[in-house]
N, C-alpha and C positions, 0 to 999 in steps of 0.2 A: 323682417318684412322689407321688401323690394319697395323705396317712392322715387322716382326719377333715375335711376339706379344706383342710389346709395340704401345700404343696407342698413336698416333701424333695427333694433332692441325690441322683439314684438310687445315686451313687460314695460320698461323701463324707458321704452323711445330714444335711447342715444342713439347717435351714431356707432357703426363697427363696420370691419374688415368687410366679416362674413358673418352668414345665421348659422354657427355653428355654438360656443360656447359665451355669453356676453361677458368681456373684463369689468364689467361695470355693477352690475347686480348678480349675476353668479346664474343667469337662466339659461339651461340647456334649452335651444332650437330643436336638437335634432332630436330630441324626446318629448318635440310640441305636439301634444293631440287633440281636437277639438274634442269635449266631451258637450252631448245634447243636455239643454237645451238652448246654450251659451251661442252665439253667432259665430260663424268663421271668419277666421282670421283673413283678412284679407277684404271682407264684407262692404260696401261702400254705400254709404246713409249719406239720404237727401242730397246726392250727387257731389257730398266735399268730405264727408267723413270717412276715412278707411282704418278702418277695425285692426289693431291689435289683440292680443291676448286677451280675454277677465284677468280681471285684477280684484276683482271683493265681490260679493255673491252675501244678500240680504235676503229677508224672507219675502220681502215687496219688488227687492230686483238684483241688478247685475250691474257692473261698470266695466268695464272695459277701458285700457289706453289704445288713442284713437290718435290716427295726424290726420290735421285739417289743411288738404291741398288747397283751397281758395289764400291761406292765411300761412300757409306752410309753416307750421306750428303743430308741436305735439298739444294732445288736448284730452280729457279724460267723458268717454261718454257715457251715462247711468239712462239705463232702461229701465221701463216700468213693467213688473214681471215677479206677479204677485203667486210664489214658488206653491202655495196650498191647493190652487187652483188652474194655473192658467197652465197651457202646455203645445210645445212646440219639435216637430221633428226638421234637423235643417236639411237633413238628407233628401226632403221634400219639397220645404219654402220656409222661407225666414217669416214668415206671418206666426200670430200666437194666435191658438187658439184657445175660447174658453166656451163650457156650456152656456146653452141657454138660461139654465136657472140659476148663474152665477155672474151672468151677463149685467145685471142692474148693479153688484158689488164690484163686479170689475169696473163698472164706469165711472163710480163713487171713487175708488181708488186712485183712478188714471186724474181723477178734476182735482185731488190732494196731489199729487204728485204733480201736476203743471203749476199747481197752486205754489208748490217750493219751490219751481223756476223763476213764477214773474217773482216771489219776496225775495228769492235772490236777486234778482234782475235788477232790483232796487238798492240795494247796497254793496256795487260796483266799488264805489269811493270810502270805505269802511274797510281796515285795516283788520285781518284777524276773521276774515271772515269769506271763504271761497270764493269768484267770481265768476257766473254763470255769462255767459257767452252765446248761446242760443237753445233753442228749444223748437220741438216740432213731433210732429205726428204720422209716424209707417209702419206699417208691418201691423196693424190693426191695434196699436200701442205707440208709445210715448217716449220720447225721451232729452233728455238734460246734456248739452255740453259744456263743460266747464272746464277750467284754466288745468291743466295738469300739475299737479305738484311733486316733487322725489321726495318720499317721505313714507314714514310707517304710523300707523294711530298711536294717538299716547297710551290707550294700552299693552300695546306691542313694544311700544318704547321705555317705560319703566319695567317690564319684564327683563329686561337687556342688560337697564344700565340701571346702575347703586344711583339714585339723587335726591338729597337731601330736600325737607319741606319747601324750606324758605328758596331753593332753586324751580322748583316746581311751580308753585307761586310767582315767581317774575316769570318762567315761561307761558303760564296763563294770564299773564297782564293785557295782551292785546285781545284776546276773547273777553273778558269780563270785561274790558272798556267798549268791546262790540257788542257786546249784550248790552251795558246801559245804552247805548246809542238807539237799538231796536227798540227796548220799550220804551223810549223818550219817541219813539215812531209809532208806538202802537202796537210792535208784533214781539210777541211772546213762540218762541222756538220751540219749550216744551219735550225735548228729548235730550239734555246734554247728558251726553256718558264717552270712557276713554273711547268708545270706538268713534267718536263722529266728533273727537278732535283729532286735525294731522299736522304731524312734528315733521317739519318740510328738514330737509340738509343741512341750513345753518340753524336748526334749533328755536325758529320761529314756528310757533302754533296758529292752526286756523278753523276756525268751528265749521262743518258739513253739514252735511244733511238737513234740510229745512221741509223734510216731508212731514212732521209734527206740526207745524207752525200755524201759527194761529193770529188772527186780530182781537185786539184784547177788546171791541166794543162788539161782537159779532158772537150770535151765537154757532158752536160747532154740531155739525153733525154726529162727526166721531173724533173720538179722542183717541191716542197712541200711547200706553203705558208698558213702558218700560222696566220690567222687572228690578227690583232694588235700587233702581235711578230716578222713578218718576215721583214727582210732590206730593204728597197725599193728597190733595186738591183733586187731583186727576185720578181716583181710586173709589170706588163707591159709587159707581154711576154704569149703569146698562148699555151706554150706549159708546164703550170701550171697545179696540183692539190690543191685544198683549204680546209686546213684542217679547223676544230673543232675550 
């Protein structure tokens, strides 16, 4: 992607020559193709975001690497884009559409998903733990900017690499001291699993995804269970969704 006319890494955001082969993550350009219902590349949110590639694709939404011309900063954007329901042609307009009688569950979803911006919002100064950057509302949906990191999930990364428990364990040290910090605040996260921890470059970890999240004195609407991850506490109750 073209910003000022240096040419960025539409995956990965580096710098390069040209958008043909990136030396840096190994992503072919010239076999980039938007597939629907992902925005185009090039796409520019709330008049400073210009859309890179998707980069991870969930069943509530999409992220995207994004550079923030205000801040000129590469930056990672997650859309709210709940894949069962909601549906989008860009060849038309970047707006999502959903039915009507899906309309009261899409708004439900969209007030949880802003809901894991502001609890991000709030632990800026927490080590080990993503930093949300701003948040806002187009395209008849929602969505999250947050710090970009070069990194693959910890489940993608012990697939890779042979490492020992007790290594494991000190790379989970700044998450689990972010997690006490949280519920010494009140908010219980409620979905840790490898996919929504990321193993940044030098091998520091940071916990994602706060669309589970919860206040531990408040009652929830809906809960998010997570197949083979989530506490039995969270299990046994009607007024669940089950994720992935």
């Amino acid at each position: 992607m073209d910003i000022s006319g240096i040419f960025f890494c539409s995956r990965c955001m580096r710098p390069m020559e040209d958008e043909e082969v990136c030396p840096y993550c190994g992503y072919d350009h010239r076999k980039e193709q938007n597939k629907n219902p992902a925005l185009e590349r090039g796409t520019l949110l709330h008049d400073r975001y210009q859309l890179g590639s998707m980069i991870g694709a969930g069943g509530f939404g999409m992220t995207y690497a994004a550079y923030d011309e205000v801040l000129q900063t590469p930056v990672a954007v997650k859309e709210f884009f709940p894949a069962d329901y909601a549906r989008r042609d860009t060849e038309e307009s970047d707006e999502v559409f959903v039915t009507e009688e899906k309309r009261g569950l899409f708004r439900i979803g969209m007030e949880h998903f802003l809901r894991e911006a502001r609890v991000l919002g709030m632990m800026k100064n927490i080590r080990g733990v993503v930093t949300v950057q701003d948040y806002f509302e187009e395209n008849e949906t929602a969505y999250i900017v947050m710090e970009f990191i070069q990194g693959v999930t910890l489940g993608e990364y012990v697939k890779k690499k042979q490492i020992k428990p007790a290594e494991l364990f000190e790379m989970l040290k700044d998450p689990i001291d972010a997690l006490i910090l949280l519920h010494k605040q009140g908010v219980l996260h409620r979905d840790i699993t490898p996919s929504n921890l990321l193993v940044s470059a030098d091998g520091s970890v940071k916990l994602i995804d706060f669309g589970s999240a919860a206040w531990m004195d408040r009652e929830q609407s809906m809960i998010v269970v997570t197949k083979r991850y989530a506490p039995p506490e969270q299990y046994g109750t009607s007024n669940q969704a089950m994720g992935p």
